[in-house]
C-alpha positions in Angstrom: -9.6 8.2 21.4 -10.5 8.9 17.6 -8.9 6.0 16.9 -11.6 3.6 18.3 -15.1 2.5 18.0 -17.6 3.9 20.6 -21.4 3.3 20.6 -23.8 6.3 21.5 -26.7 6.7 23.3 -27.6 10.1 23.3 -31.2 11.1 21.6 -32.9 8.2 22.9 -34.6 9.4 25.9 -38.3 10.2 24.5 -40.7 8.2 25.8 -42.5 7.5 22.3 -39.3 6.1 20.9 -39.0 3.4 23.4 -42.8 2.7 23.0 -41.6 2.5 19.5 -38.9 -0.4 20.1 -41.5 -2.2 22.3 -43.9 -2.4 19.1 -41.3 -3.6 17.5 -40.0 -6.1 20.1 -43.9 -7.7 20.5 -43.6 -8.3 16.5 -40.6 -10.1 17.0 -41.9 -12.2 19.1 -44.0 -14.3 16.9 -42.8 -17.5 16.8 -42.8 -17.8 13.4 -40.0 -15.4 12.7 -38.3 -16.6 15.4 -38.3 -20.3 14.2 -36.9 -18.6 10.5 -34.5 -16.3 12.3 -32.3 -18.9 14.2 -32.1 -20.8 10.7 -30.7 -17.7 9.4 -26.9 -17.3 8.9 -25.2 -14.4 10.4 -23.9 -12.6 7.5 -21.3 -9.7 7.9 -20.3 -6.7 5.9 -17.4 -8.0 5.1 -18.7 -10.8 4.0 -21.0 -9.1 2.0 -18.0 -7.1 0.3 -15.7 -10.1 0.0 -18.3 -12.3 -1.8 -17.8 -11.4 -5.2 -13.8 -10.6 -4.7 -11.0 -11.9 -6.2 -9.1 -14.0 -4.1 -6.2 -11.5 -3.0 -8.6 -8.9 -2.6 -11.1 -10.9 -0.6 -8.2 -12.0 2.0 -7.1 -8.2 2.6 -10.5 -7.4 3.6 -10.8 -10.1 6.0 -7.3 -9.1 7.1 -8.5 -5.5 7.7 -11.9 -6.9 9.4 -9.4 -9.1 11.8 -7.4 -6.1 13.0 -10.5 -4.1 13.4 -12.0 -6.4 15.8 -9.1 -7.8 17.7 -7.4 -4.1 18.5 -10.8 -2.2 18.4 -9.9 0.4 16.3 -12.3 2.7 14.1 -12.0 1.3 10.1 -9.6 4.2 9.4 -6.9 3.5 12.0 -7.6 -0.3 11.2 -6.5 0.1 7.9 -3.7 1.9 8.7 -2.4 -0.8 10.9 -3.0 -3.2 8.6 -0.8 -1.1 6.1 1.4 -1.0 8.2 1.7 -4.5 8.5 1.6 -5.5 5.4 4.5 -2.9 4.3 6.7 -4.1 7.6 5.8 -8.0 6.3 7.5 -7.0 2.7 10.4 -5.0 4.4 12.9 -8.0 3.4 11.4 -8.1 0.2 12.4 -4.0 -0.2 16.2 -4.6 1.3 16.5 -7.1 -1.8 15.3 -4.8 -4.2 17.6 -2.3 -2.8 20.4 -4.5 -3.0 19.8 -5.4 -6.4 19.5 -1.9 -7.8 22.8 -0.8 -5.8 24.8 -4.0 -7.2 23.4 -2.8 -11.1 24.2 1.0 -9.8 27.5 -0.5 -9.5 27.8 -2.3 -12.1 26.7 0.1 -14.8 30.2 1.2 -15.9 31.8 -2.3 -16.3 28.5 -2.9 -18.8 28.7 -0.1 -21.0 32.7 -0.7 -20.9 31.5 -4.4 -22.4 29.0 -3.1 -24.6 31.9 -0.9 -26.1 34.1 -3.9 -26.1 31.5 -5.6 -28.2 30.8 -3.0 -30.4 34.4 -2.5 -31.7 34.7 -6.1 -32.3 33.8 -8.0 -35.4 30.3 -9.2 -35.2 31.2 -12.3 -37.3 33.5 -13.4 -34.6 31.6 -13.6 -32.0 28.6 -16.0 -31.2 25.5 -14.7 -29.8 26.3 -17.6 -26.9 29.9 -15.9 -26.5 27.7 -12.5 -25.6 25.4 -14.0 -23.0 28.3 -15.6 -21.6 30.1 -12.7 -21.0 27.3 -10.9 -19.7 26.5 -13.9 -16.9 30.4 -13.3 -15.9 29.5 -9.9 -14.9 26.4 -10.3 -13.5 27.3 -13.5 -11.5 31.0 -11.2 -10.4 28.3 -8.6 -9.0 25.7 -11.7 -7.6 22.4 -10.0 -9.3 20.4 -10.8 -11.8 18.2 -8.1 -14.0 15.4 -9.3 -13.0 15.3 -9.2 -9.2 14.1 -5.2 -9.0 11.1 -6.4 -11.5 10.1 -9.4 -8.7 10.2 -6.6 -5.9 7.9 -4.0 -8.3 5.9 -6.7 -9.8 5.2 -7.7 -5.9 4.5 -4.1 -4.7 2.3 -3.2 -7.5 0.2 -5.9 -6.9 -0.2 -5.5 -3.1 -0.9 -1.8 -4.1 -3.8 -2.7 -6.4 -5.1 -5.5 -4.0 -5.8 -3.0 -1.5 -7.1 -0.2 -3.9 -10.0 -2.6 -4.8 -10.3 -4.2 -1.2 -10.5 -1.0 0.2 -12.4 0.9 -2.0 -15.1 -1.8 -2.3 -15.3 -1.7 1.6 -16.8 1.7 1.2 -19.1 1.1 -0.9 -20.7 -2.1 0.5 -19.8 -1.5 4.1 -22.1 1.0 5.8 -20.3 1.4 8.7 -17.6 3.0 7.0 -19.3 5.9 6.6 -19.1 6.7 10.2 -15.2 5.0 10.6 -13.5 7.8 10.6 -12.6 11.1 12.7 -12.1 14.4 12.9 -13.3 16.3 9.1 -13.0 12.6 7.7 -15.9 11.1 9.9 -17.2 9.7 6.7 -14.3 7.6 4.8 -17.2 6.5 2.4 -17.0 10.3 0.5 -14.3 12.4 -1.1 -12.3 14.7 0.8 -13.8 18.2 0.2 -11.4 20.0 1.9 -8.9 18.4 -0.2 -6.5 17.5 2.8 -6.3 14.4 2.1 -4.8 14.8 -1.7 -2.6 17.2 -0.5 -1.1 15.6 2.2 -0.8 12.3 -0.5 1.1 14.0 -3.3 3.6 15.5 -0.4 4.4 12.3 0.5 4.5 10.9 -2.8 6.8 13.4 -3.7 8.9 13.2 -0.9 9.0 9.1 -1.3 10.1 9.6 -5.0 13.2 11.8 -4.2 13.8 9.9 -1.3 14.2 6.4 -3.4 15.5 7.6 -6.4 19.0 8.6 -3.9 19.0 5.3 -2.1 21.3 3.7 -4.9 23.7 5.7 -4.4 23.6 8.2 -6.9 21.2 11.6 -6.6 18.3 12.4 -8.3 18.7 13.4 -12.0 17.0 16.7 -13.0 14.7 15.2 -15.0 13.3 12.3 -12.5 13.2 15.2 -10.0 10.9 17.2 -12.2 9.0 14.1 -13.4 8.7 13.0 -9.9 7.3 17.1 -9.6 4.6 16.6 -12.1 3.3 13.3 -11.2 2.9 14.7 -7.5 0.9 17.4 -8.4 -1.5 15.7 -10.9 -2.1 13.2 -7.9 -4.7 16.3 -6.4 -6.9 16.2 -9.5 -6.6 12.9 -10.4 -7.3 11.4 -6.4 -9.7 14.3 -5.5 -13.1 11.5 -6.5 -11.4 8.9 -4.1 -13.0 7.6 -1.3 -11.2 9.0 2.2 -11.4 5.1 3.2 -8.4 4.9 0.7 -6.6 7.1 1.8 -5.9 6.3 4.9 -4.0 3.0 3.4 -2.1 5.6 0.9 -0.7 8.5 3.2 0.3 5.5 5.6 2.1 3.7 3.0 3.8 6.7 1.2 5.3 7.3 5.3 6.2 3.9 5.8 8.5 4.5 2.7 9.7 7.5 4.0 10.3 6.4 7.5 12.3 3.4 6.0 14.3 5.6 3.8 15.3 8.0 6.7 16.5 4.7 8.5 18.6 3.6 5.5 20.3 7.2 5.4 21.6 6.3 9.2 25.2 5.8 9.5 25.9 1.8 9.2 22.5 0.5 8.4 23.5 -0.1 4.6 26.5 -1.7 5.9 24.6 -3.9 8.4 22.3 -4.8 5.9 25.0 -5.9 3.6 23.9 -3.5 0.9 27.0 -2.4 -1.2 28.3 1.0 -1.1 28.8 2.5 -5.1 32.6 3.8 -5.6 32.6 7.3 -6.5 
């Protein structure tokens, strides 16, 4: 029941506060702000935020807005939904990627083996056209191309700093957001001061790293797994400022990555998903 929106009407049973209103009503009856008011255009908060948006940014707010008034949901669960929309919508986009880094996983050894090849050869003998030729013969044996990974990050990066600003904007602008949330994080509008929040995100974010950096094929070196260490805990002080509102959109993303790497580590999904399998 946290999860949606419900309007209160507790506190407003004294007499002088419905006197109150009625003042109020009687002003609003003058027919002068009546004839302004229905010239008026009904402007929403999310129009409000949106206005000065770029385009991307705009769109995920009105995507967020949509989801919040078609399902009901509170603005925190609405944002997670959407998240988790917008991560399931890229899901093919993520098998591709995958596939791509396994094929150069595998085909790592026949490159340096080339690059050896080349070295021990004379340089005068060989064009620089011979080189890339050879080079497209391996990559076209494997069917990938180094730059498919970069396509996948250069997508996922920007969907990750479209909703940073789309959402983060949305708490400042929007005041409803400061009562969209639940539980110790009624107010997504204000950092988390019990720091659950940045916690919980450099878990994931750790978990998510040495989760991904397996799904080739190969385990985690030491060093990415210590990098990977480091970069999770300085997520606390550097995320600790955030707005809660942004959170809920990172914690749901960082599981999304981990749900979808527990399903990859099920027997016969790689294979159903035509993702090669590295030799040992």
């Amino acid at each position: 029941m946290s999860s949606y929106r419900h309007m209160s009407t507790t506190g407003s049973d004294k007499p002088d506060k419905f006197e109150l209103i009625g003042d109020v009503v009687d002003v609003l009856k003058d027919t002068a702000v009546e004839a302004v008011a229905s010239q008026a255009p009904a402007v929403n908060e999310v129009a409000v935020a949106a206005y000065d948006c770029w385009l991307p940014v705009a769109s995920l707010q009105y995507v967020i807005d949509a989801v919040h008034s078609f399902t009901g949901l509170n603005w925190w669960a609405s944002i997670a939904v959407t998240t988790l929309l917008i991560r399931g919508a890229t899901l093919p986009l993520l098998i591709n990627e995958l596939k791509a880094t396994t094929k150069m996983t595998a085909m790592k050894p026949r490159l340096v083996e080339m690059w050896e090849w080349l070295a021990s050869k004379d340089v005068n003998s060989l064009s620089v056209v011979e080189v890339q030729n050879e080079i497209k013969k391996l990559f076209k044996e494997y069917g990938s191309t180094p730059f498919t990974p970069m396509i996948g990050l250069f997508i996922r990066c920007s969907i990750f700093i479209s909703s940073y600003l789309a959402i983060t904007t949305m708490a400042k602008k929007m005041p409803s957001f400061k009562c969209g949330g639940a539980y110790w994080f009624t107010d997504l509008t204000t950092p988390d001061s019990l720091y659950v929040f940045p916690i919980l995100t450099a878990l994931t974010f750790l978990i998510t790293c040495n989760m991904q950096d397996g799904m080739e094929g190969k385990p985690a070196s030491a060093t990415k797994k210590i990098v990977s260490s480091v970069l999770a805990i300085l997520t606390v002080p550097f995320t600790m400022n955030f707005p809660k509102a942004i959170f809920c959109y990172w914690i749901t993303s960082n599981l999304f990555s981990i749900s979808y790497g527990l399903v990859l580590k099920g027997p016969g999904v790689k294979k159903a998903l035509g993702i090669p399998k590295i030799p040992d």
